[in-house]
C-alpha positions in Angstrom: -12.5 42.7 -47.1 -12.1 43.2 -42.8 -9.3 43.9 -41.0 -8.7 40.0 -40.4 -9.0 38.5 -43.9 -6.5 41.5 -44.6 -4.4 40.5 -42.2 -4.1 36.8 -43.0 -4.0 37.6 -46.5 -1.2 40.1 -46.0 0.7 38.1 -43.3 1.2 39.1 -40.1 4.4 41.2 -39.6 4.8 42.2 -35.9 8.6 42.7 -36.9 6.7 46.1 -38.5 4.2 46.3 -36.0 4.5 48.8 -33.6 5.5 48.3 -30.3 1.9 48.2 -28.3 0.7 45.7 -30.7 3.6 42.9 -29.8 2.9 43.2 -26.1 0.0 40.8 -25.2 -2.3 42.8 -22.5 -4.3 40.4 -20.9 -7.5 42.0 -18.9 -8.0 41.1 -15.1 -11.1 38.9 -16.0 -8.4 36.6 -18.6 -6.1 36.4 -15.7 -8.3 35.0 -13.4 -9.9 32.7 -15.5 -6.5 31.1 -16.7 -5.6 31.1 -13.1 -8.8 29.0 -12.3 -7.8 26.8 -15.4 -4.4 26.1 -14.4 -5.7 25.4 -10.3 -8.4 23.1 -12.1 -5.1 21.3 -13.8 -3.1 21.0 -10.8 -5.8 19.6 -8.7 -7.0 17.1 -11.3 -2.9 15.9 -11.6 -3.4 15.6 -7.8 -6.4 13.7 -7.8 -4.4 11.3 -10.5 -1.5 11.1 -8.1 -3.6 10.7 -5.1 -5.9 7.6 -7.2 -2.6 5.8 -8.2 -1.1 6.0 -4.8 -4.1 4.5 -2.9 -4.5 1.9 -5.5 -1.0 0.8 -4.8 -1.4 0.8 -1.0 -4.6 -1.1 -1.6 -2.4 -3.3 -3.6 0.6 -3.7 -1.0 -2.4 -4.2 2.3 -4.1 -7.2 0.0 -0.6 -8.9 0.2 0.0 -8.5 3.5 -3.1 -9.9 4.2 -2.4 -12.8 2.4 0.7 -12.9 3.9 -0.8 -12.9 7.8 -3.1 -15.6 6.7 -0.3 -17.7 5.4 1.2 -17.2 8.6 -1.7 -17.8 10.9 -2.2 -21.0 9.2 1.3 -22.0 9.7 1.6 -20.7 13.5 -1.7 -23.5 14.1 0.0 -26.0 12.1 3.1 -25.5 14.6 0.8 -25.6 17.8 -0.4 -28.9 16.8 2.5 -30.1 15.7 3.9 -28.9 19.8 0.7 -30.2 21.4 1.5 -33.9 19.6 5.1 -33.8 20.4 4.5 -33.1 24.0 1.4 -35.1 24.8 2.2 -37.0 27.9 0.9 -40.6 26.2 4.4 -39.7 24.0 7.1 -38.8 26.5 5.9 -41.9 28.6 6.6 -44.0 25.5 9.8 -42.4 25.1 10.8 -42.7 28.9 10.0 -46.2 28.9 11.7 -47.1 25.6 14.8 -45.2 25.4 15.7 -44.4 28.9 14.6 -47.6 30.7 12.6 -45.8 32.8 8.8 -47.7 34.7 6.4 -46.0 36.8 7.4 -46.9 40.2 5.1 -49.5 42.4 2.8 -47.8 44.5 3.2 -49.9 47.2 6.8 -48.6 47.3 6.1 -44.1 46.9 6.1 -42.9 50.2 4.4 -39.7 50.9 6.0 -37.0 52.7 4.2 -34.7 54.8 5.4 -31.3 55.5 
């Protein structure tokens, strides 16, 4: 039987081991490579982050868009709207019907010079 089967089969005490064997020694090479595995880790939570929070600001620019073309359409709406309200065929008509008011005879405007 090896050392491990023995060990398995026997339990593992480390309450009776001695004290070098309950310290874990870790060799510069193991170091380094769990230091590479936990910047691998970090970076790939980043990248997660990074994803989610652009896909939301895509999100949030696709309603805003929406919401400029909304408005342009309404701002052209308006400036018809303006341009029929103040065509000059329309005040006339309101001149003449609520105010009494004609165009005047042209035999009577007199033109001043300066």
């Amino acid at each position: 039987m090896n050392a491990a089967a023995r060990a398995l089969s026997e339990g593992l005490g480390l309450a009776n081991a001695p004290a070098s064997v309950r310290h874990i020694t870790l060799s510069g090479n193991a170091i380094i490579t769990l230091s590479l595995v936990m910047a691998i880790v970090i970076s790939a939570l980043m990248m997660i982050t990074a994803a989610d929070n652009n896909r939301i600001a895509i999100g949030d620019l696709t309603s805003l868009q929406q919401d400029q073309n909304n408005l342009q359409t309404t701002y052209g709406q308006l400036l018809l709207e303006e341009n029929t309200w103040a065509s000059a065929e329309r005040i006339e008509t309101i001149a003449q019907q609520d105010f009494g008011m004609q165009q005047p005879d042209p035999k009577k405007v007199i033109m001043i010079q300066p």
